[in-house]
Backbone and ligand atoms as CSV (ligand in chain L), in Angstrom:
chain,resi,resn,atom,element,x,y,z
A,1,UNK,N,N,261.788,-45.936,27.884
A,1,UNK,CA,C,262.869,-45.451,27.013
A,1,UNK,C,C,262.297,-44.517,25.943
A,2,UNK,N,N,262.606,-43.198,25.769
A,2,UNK,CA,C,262.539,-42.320,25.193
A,2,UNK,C,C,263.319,-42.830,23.905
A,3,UNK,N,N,262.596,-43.137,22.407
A,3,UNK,CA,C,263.241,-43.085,21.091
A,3,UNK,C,C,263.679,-42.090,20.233
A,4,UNK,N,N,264.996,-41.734,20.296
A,4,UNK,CA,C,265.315,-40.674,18.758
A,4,UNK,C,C,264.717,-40.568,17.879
A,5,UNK,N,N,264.025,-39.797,17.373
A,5,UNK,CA,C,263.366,-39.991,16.477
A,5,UNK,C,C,264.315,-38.883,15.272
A,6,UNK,N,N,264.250,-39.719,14.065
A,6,UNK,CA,C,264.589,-39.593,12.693
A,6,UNK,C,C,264.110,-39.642,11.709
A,7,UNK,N,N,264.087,-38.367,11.011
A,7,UNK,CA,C,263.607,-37.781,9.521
A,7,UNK,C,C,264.417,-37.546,8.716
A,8,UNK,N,N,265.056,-38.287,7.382
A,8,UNK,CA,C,265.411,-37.866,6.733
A,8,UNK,C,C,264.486,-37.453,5.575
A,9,UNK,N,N,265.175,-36.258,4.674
A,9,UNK,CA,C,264.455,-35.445,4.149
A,9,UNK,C,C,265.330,-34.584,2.666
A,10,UNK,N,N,264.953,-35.662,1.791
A,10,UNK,CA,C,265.455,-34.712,-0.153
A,10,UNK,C,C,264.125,-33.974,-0.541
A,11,UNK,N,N,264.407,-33.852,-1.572
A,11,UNK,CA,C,263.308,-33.236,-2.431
A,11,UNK,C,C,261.927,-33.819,-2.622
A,12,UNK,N,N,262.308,-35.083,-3.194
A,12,UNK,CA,C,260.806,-35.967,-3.659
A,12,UNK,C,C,260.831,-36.699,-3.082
A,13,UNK,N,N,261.208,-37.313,-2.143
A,13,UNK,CA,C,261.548,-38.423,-1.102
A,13,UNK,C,C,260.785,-39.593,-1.873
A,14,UNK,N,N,261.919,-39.845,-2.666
A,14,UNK,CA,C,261.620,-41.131,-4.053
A,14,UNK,C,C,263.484,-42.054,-4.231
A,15,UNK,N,N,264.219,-41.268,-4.141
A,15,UNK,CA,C,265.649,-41.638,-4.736
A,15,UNK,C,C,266.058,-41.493,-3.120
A,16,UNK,N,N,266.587,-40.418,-2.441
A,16,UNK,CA,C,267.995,-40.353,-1.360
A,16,UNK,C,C,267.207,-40.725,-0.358
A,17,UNK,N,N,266.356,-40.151,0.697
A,17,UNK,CA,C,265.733,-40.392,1.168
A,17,UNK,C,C,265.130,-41.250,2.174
A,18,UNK,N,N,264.168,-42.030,0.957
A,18,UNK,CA,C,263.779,-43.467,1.454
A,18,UNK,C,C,265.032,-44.633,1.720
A,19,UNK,N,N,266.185,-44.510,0.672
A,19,UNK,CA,C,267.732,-44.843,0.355
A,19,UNK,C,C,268.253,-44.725,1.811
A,20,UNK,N,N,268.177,-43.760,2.415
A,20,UNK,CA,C,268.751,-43.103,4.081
A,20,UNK,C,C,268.034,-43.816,4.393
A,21,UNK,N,N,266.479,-43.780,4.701
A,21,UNK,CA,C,266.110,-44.192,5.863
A,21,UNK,C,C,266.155,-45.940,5.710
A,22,UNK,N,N,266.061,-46.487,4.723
A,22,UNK,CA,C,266.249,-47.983,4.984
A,22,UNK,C,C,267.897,-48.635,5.355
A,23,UNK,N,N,268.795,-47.562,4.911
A,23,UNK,CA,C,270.411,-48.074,5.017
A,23,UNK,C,C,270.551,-47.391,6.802
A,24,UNK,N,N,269.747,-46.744,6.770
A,24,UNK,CA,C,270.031,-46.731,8.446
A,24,UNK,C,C,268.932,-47.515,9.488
A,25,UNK,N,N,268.364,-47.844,9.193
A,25,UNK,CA,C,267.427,-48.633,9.492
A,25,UNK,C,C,267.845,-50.389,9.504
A,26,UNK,N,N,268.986,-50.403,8.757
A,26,UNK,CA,C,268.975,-51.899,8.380
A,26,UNK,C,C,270.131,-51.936,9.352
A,27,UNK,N,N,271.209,-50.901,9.289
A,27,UNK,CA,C,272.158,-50.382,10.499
A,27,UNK,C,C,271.864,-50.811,11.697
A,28,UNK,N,N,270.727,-50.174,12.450
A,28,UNK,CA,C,270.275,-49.900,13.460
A,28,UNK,C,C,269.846,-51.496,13.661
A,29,UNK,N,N,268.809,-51.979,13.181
A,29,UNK,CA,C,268.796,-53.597,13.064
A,29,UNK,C,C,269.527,-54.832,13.371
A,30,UNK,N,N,270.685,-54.508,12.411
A,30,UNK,CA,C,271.988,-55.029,12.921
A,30,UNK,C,C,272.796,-55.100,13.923
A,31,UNK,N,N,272.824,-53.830,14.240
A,31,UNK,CA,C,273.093,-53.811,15.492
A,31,UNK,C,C,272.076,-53.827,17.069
A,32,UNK,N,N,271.163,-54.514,16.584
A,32,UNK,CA,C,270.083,-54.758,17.895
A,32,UNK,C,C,269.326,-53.279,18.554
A,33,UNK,N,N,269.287,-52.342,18.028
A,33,UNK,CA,C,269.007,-50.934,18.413
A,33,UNK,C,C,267.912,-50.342,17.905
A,34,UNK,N,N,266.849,-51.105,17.287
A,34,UNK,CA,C,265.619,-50.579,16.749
A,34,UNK,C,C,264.813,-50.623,17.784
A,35,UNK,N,N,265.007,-50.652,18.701
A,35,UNK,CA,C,264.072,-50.190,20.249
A,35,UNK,C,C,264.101,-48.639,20.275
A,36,UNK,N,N,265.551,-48.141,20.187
A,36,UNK,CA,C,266.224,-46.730,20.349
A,36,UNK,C,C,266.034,-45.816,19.426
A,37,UNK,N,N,265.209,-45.818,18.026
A,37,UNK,CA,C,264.675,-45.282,17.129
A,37,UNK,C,C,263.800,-45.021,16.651
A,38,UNK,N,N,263.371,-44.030,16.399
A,38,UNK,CA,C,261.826,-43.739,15.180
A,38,UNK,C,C,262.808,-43.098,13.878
A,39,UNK,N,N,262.383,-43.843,12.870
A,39,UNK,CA,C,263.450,-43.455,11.567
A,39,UNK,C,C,261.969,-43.434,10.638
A,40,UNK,N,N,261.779,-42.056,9.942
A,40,UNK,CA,C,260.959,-42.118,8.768
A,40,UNK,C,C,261.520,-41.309,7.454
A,41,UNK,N,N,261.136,-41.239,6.278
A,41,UNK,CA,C,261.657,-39.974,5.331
A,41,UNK,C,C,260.405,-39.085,4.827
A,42,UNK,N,N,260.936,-37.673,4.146
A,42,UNK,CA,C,260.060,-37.201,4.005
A,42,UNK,C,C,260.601,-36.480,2.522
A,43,UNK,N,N,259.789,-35.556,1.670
A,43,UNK,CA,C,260.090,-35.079,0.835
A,43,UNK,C,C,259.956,-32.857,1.334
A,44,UNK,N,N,260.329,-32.210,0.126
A,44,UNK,CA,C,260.235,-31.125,0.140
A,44,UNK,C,C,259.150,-30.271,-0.872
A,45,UNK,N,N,259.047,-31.261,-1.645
A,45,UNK,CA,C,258.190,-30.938,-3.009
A,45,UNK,C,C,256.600,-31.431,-2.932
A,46,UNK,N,N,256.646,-32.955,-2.534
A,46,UNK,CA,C,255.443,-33.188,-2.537
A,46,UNK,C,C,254.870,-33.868,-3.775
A,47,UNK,N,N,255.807,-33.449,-4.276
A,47,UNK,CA,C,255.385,-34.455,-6.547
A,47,UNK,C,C,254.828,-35.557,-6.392
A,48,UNK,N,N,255.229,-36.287,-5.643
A,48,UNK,CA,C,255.097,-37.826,-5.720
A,48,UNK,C,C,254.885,-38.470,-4.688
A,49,UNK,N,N,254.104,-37.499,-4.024
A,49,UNK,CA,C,253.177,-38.055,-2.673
A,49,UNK,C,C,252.237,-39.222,-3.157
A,50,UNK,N,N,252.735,-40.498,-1.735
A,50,UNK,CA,C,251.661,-41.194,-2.056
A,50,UNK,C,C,252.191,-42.564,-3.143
A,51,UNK,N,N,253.379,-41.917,-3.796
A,51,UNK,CA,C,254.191,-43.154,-4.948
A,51,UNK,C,C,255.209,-44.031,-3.997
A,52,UNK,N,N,255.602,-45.184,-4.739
A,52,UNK,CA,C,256.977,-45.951,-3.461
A,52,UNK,C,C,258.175,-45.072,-4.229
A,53,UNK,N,N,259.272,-45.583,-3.823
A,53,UNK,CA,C,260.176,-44.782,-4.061
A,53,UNK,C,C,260.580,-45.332,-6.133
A,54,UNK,N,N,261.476,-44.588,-6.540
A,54,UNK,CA,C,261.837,-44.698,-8.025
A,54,UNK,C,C,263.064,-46.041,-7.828
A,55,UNK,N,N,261.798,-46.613,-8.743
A,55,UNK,CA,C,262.513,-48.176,-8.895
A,55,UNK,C,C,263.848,-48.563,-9.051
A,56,UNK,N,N,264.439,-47.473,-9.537
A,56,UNK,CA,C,266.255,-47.540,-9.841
A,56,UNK,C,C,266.476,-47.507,-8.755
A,57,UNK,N,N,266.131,-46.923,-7.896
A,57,UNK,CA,C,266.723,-46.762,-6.075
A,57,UNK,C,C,266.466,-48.136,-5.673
A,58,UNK,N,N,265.177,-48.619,-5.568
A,58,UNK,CA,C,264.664,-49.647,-4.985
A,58,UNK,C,C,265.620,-50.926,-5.791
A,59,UNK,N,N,265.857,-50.872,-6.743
A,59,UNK,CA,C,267.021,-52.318,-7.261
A,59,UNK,C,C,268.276,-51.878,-6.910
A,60,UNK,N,N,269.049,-50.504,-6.917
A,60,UNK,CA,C,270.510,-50.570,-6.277
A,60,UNK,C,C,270.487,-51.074,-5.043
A,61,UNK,N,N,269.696,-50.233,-4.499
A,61,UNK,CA,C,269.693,-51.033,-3.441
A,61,UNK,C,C,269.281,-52.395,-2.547
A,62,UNK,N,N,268.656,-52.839,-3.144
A,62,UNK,CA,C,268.304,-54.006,-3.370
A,62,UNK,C,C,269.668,-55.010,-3.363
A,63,UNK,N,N,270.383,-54.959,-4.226
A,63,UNK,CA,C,271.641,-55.205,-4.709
A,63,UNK,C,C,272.785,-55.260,-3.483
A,64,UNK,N,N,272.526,-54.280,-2.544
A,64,UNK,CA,C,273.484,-54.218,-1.371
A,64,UNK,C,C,272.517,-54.748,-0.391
A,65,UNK,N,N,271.624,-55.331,-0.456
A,65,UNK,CA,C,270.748,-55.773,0.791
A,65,UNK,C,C,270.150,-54.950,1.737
A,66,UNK,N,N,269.622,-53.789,1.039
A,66,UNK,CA,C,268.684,-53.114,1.491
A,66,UNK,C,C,267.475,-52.897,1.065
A,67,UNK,N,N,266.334,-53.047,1.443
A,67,UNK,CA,C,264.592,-53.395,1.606
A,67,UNK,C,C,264.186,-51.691,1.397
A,68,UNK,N,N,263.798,-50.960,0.655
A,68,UNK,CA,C,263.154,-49.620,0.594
A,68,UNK,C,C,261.712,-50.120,0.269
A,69,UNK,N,N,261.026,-49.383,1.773
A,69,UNK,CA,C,259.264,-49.912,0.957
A,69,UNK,C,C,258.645,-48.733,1.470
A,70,UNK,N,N,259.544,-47.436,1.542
A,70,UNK,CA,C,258.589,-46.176,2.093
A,70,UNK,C,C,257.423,-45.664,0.881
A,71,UNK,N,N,257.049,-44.770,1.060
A,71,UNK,CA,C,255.775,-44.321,0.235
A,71,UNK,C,C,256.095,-43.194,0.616
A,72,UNK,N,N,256.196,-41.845,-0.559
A,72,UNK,CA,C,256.303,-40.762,-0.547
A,72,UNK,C,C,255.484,-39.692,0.193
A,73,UNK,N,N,256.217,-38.694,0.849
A,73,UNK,CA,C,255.120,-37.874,1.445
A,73,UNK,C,C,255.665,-36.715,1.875
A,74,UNK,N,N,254.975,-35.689,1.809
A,74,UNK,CA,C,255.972,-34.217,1.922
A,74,UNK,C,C,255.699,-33.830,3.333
A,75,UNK,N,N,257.204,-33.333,3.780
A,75,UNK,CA,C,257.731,-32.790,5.128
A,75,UNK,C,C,256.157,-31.881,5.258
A,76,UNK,N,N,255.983,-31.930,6.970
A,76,UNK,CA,C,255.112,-31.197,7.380
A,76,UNK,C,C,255.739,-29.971,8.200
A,77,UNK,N,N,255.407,-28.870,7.604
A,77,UNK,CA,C,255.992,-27.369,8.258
A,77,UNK,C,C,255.860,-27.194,9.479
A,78,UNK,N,N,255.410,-28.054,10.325
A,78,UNK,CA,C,254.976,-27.866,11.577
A,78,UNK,C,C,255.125,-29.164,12.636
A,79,UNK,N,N,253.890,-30.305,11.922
A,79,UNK,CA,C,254.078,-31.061,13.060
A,79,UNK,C,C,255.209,-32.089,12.573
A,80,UNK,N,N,256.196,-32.700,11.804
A,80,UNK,CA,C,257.387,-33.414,11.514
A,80,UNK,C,C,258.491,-32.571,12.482
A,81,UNK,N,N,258.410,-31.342,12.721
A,81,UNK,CA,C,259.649,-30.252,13.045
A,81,UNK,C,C,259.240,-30.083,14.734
A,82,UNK,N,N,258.093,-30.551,15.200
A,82,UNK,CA,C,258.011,-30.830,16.274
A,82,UNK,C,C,258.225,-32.048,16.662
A,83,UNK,N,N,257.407,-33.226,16.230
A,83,UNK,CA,C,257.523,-34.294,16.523
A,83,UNK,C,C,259.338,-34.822,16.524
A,84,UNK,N,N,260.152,-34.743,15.218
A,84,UNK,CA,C,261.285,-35.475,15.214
A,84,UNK,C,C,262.360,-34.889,15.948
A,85,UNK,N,N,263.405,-35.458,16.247
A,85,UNK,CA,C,264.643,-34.679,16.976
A,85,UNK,C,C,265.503,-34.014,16.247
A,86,UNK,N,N,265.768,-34.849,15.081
A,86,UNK,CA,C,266.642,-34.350,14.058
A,86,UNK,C,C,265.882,-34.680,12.489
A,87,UNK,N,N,266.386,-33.854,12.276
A,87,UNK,CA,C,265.746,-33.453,10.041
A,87,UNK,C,C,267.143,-33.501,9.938
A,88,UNK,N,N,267.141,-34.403,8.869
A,88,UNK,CA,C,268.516,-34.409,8.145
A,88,UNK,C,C,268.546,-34.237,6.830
A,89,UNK,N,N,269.039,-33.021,6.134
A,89,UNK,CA,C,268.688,-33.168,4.669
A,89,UNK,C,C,269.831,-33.787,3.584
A,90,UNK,N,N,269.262,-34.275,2.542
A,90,UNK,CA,C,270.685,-34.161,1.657
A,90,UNK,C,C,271.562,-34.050,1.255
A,91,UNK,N,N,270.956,-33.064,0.407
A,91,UNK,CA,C,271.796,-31.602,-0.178
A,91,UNK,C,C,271.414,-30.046,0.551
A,92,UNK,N,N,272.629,-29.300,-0.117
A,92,UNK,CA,C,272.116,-28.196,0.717
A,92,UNK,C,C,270.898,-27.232,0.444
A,93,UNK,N,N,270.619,-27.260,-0.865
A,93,UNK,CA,C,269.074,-26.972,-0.752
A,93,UNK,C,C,268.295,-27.308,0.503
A,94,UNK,N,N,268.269,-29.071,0.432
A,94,UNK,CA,C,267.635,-29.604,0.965
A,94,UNK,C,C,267.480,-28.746,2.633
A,95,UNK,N,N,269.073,-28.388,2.895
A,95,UNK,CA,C,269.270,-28.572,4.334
A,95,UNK,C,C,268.079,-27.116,4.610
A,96,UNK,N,N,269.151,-25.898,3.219
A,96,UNK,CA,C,268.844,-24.511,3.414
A,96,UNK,C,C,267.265,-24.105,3.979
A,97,UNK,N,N,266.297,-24.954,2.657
A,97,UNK,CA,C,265.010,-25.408,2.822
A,97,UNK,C,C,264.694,-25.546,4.225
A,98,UNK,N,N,264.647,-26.858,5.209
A,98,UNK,CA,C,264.530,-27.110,6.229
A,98,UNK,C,C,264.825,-26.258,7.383
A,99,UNK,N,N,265.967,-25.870,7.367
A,99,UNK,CA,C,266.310,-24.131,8.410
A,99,UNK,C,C,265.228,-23.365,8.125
A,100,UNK,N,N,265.027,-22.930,6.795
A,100,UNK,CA,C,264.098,-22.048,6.730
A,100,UNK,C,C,262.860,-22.135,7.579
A,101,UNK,N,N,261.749,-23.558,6.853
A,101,UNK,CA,C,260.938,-23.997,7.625
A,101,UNK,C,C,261.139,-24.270,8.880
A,102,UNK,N,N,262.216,-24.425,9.930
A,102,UNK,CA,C,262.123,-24.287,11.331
A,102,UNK,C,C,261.916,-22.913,11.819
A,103,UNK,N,N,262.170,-22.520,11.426
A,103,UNK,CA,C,262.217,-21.086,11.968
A,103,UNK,C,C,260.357,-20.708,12.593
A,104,UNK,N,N,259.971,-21.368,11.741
A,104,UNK,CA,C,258.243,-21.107,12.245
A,104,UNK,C,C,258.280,-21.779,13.806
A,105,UNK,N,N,258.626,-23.008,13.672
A,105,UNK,CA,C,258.511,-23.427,14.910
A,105,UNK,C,C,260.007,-23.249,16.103
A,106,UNK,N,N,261.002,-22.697,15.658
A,106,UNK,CA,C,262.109,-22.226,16.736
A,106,UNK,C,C,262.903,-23.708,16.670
A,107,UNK,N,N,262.416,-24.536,15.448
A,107,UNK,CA,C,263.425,-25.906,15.692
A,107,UNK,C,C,264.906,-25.666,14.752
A,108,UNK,N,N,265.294,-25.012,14.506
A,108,UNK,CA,C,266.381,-24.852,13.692
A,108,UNK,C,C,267.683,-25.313,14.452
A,109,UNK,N,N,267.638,-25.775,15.537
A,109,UNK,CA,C,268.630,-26.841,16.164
A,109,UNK,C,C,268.937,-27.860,15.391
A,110,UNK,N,N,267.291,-28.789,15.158
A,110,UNK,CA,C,267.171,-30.203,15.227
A,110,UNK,C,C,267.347,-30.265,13.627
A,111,UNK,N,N,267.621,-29.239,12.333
A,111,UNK,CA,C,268.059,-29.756,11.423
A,111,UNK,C,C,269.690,-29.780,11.124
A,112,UNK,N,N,270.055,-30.652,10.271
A,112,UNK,CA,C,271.539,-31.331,10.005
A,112,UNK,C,C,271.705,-31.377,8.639
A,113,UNK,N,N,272.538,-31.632,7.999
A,113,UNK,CA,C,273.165,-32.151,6.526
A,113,UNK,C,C,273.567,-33.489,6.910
A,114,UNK,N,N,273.055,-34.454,5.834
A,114,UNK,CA,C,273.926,-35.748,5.778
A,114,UNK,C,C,275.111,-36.130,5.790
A,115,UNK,N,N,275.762,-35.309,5.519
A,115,UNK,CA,C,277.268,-35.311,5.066
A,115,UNK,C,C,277.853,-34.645,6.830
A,116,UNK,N,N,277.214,-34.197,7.572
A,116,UNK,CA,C,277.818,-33.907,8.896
A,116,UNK,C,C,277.704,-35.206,9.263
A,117,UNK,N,N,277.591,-36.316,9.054
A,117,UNK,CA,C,278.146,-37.668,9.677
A,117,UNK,C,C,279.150,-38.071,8.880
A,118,UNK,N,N,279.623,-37.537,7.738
A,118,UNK,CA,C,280.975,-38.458,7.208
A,118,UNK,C,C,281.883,-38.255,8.322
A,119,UNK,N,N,282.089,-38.839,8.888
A,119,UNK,CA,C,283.630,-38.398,9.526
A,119,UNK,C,C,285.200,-38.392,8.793
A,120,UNK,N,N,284.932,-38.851,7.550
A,120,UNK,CA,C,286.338,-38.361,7.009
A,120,UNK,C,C,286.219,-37.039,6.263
A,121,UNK,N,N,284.971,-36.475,6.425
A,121,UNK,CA,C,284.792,-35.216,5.579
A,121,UNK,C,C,285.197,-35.412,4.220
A,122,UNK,N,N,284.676,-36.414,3.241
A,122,UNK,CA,C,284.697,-36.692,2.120
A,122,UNK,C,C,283.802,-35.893,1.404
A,123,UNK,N,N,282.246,-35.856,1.424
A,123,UNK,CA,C,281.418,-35.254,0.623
A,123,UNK,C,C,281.122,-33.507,1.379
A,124,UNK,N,N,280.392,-33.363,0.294
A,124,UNK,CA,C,279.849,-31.714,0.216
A,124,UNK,C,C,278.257,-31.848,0.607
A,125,UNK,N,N,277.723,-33.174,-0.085
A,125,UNK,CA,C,276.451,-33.151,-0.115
A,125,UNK,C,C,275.657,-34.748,-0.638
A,126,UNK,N,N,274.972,-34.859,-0.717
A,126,UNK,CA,C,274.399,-36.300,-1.178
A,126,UNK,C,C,273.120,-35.883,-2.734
A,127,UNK,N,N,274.139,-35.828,-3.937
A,127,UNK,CA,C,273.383,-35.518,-5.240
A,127,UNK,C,C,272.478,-35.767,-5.405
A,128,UNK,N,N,271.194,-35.255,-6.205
A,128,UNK,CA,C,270.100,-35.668,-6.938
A,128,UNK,C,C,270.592,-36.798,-8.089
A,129,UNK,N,N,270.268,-37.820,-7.778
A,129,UNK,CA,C,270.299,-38.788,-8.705
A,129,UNK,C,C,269.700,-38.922,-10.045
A,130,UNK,N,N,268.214,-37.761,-9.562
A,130,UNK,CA,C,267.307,-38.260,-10.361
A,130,UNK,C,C,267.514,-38.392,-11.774
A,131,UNK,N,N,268.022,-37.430,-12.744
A,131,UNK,CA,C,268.082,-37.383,-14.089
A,131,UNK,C,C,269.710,-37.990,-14.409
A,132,UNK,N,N,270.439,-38.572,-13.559
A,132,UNK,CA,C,271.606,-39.426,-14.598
A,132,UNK,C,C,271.227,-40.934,-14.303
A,133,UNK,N,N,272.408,-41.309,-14.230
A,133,UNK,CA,C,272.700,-42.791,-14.614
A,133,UNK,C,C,272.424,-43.724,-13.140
A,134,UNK,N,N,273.004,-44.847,-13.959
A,134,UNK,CA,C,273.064,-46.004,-12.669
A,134,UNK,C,C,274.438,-46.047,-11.716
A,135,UNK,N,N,275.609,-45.162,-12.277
A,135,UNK,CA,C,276.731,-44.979,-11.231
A,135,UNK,C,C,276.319,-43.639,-10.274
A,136,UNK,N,N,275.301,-42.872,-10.592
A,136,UNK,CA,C,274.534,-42.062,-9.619
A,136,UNK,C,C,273.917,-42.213,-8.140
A,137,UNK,N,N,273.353,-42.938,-8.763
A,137,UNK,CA,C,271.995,-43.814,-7.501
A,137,UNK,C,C,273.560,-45.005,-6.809
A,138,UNK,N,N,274.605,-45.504,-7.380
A,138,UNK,CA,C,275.129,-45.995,-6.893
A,138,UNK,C,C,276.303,-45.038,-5.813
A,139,UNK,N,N,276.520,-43.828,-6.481
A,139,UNK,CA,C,277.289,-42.818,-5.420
A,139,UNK,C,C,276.456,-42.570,-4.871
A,140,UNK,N,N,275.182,-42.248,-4.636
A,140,UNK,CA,C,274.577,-42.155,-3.268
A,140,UNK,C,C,274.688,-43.115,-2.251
A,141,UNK,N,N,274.697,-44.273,-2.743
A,141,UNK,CA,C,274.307,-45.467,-1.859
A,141,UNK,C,C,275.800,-45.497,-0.761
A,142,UNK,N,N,276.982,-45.022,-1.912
A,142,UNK,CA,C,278.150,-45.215,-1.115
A,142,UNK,C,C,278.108,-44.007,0.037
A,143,UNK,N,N,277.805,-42.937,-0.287
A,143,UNK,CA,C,277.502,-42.055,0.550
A,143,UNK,C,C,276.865,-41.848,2.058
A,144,UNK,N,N,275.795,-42.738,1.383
A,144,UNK,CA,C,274.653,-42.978,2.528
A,144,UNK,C,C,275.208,-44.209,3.689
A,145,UNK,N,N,275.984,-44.901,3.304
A,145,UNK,CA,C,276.526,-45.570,3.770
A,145,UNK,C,C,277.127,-45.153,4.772
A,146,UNK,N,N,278.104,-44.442,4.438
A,146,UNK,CA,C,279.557,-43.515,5.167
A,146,UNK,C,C,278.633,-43.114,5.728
A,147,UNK,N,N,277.777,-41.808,5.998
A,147,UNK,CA,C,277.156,-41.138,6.297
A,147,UNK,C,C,276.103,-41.949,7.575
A,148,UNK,N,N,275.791,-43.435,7.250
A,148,UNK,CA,C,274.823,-43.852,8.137
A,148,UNK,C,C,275.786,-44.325,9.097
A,149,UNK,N,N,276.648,-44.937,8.940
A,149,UNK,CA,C,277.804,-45.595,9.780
A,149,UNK,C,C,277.696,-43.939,10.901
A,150,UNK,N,N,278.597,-43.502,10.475
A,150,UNK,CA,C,278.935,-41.583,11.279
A,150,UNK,C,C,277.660,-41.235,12.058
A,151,UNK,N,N,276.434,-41.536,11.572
A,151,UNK,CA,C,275.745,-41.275,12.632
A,151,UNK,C,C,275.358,-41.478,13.680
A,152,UNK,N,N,275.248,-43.188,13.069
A,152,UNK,CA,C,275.094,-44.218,14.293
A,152,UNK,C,C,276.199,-44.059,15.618
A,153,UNK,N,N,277.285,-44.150,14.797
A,153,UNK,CA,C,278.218,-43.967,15.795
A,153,UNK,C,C,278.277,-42.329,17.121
A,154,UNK,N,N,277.804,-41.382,16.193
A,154,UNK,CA,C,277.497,-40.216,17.137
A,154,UNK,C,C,276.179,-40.581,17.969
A,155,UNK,N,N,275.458,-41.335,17.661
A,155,UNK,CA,C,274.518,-41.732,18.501
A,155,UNK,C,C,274.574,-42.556,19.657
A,156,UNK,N,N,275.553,-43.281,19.569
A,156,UNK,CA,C,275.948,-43.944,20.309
A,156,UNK,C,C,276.930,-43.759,21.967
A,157,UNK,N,N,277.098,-42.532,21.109
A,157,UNK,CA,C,278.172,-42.123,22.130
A,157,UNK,C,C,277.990,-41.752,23.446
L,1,4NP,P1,P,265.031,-37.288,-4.490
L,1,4NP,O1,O,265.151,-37.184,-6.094
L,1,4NP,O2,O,264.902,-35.886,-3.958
L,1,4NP,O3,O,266.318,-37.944,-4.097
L,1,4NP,O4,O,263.808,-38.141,-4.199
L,1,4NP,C1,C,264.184,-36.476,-6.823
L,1,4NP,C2,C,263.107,-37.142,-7.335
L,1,4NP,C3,C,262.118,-36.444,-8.016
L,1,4NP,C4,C,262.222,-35.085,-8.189
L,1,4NP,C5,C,263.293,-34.418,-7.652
L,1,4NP,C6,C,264.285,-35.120,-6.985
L,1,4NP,N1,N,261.202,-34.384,-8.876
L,1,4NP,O5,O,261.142,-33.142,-8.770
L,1,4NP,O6,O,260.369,-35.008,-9.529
């Protein structure tokens, strides 16, 4: 069995991110399907390579029963864009960013926006949390949610 493999991918891969990859991860779990996956995150910046993710993330979520224990590390221009199937970014920076960098390697298929899994077409994008509050990091979480549900389900199909 050939695994999907999955990258999600913000800025500092500290807040949204690691946030994605454990709420889909815990998804995938649940539903008996972590055979059918490679799920990792990555960053765009690189700041905080090497750190776990920003502790406000790690207790919201926490709070909804999700486990974040990634360790920061910045997207590779080359071999992440080969290796994964799909890059999923954020925001649209995030996404714009990632197109760009495919283009070296001709993968500009395999990147996405997070928000192309809402299926009610609610959001625009999945915010930088970093500099507000605690109802921030908590609209992501709702986000990521919607957003992980929509994927799974296109995966499934
Ligand atoms: P993230 O949030 O992209 O969701 O991990 C950020 C965290 C740190 C920075 C930017 C965004 N930063 O530049 O330090």
């Amino acid at each position: 069995m050939v695994k999907k493999k999955i990258l999600f991918v913000c800025l500092g891969n500290i807040c949204r991110s690691p946030a994605a990859e454990a709420i889909f991860t815990h998804l995938v779990e649940q539903k008996g399907l972590s055979h059918l996956f490679e799920i990792d995150s990555a960053g765009l910046n690189g700041y905080h390579n090497g750190e776990p993710a920003d502790s406000r993330m790690i207790k919201e979520a926490s709070g909804r029963g999700y486990k974040i224990t990634s360790i920061s590390r910045k997207v590779d221009q080359i071999s992440d864009f080969q290796k994964y199937d799909m890059l999923i970014g954020m925001d649209n920076s995030n996404y714009n960013n990632l197109k760009r960098l495919a283009a070296k390697t001709a993968t500009e298929h395999k990147v996405y926006r997070m928000v192309d899994f809402d299926t009610e077409r609610r959001y625009t994008e999945v915010p930088d949390p970093y500099y507000g509050g605690r109802e921030g990091f908590q609209r992501v979480l709702d986000i990521l949610e919607e957003c992980s549900n929509g994927l799974i389900k296109k995966m499934m199909l």
